[in-house]
C-alpha positions, 0 to 999 in steps of 0.5 A: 485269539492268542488273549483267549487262549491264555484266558482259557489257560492255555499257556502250555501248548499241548499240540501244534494247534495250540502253539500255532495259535498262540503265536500268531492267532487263529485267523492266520493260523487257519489261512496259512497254516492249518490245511497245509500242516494236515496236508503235509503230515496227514494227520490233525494239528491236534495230533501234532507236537507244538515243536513242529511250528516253533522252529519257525520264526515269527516276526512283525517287520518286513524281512521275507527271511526262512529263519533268524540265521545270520547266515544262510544259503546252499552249496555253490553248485548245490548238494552233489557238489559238497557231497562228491568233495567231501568223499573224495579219495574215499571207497563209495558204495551205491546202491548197497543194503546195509542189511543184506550183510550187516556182520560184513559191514560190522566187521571192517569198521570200528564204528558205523554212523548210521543214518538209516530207519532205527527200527529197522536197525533193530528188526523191528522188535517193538512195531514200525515206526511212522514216517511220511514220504514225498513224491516229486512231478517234474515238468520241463515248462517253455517259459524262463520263469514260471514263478519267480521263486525257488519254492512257493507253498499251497496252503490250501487243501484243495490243491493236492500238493504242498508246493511247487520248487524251481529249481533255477531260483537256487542258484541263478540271478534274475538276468541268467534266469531269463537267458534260459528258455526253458525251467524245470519245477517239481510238484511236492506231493506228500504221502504216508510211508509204506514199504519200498518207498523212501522214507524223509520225515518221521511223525513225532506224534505220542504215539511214536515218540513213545515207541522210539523212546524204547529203540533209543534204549537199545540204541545206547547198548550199541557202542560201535554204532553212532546213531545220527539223521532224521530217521536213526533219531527219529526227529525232523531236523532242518540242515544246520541242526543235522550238521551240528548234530554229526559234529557232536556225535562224532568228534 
């Protein structure tokens, strides 16, 4: 299949599909990758962009690894751990809406790292941006292991989520995994974003990028404010690139 594409001419990926199945062919790709994408992001891989599979590895050896990092793991303790250490000693507000009052909080800071919707920053002036937001189902199970893995994906349409997390999986080894009688999943369900629901992923379809592209530009004239994440660059990020990102901004 790869051959076929190339002959045809393909060469440059125009879409997901395209590079998908120039990585790994048009049988894996249908079985593994095809129905979970579109459940995922709501949308066809032609609509896609060809970057959204290609941050993921493609190897022909036996290592079950997520990515070619030499390192790789989670806080000890998890992402509350880390959080709650790196602001402590530091005035922490929940719970407070940056909009509400937004010349306040302009005028007690030199700079604002924002991390928030960039159209929202900016009223909206050109249209909404898409985003796609998740639903979680957690379900205490009377059992110590009830899949053996931290995340296992569903690949298949008919099953109405993406994958089921167990979240002991993270953090405990086999023996303190089977100590416990109980597990907690949660069932990942992914949706369109509307209003009052929380935003994760932003859709990097033509259609948005170009409208981004026009809120970047306002975004540049904004020199006190530092513009980082998922939702302020409008771009899917994976954790170590949202890190090396905040340093490059910031320092």
């Amino acid at each position: 299949m790869v051959e076929t594409m190339r002959q045809a001419g393909v060469t440059v990926p125009r879409n997901l599909e395209e590079q998908a199945q120039l990585l790994i062919g048009k049988d894996i790709y249908e079985k593994l990758i095809k129905e979970y994408t579109e459940k995922q992001w709501g949308r066809k891989c032609t609509e896609l962009p060809a970057f959204i599979i290609k941050r993921l590895p493609v190897r022909f050896v036996f290592d079950n690894n997520y990515f070619n990092d030499k390192y790789q793991g989670i806080p000890i303790g998890g992402y509350n751990k880390l959080i709650e250490g790196l602001l402590s000693g530091v005035d922490t507000k929940m719970n407070t809406d940056f909009f509400s009052d937004r010349e306040y909080w302009k005028s007690i800071a030199n700079k604002i790292v924002f991390t928030g919707k960039i159209d929202e920053f900016f009223d909206y002036r050109f249209g909404k941006l898409e985003y796609r937001t998740v639903r979680f189902d957690e379900e205490i199970i009377d059992a110590p292991n009830y899949q053996g893995n931290a995340v296992v994906n569903y690949t298949d349409i008919e099953t109405p989520y993406t994958r089921i997390i167990e979240h002991k999986h993270f953090e405990m080894s086999g023996a303190e995994v089977n100590n416990l009688s109980k597990t907690v999943i949660s069932k990942e369900y992914s949706t369109e974003w509307k209003e009052g629901m929380e935003p994760y992923y932003p859709v990097n379809d033509e259609k948005n990028n170009l409208l981004y592209q026009k809120y970047k530009l306002l975004a540049a004239e904004e020199k006190d404010v530092i513009f980082g994440g998922r939702l302020a660059e409008y771009k899917y990020y994976d954790m170590d690139k949202t890190i090396e990102s905040s340093f490059q901004n910031v320092l």
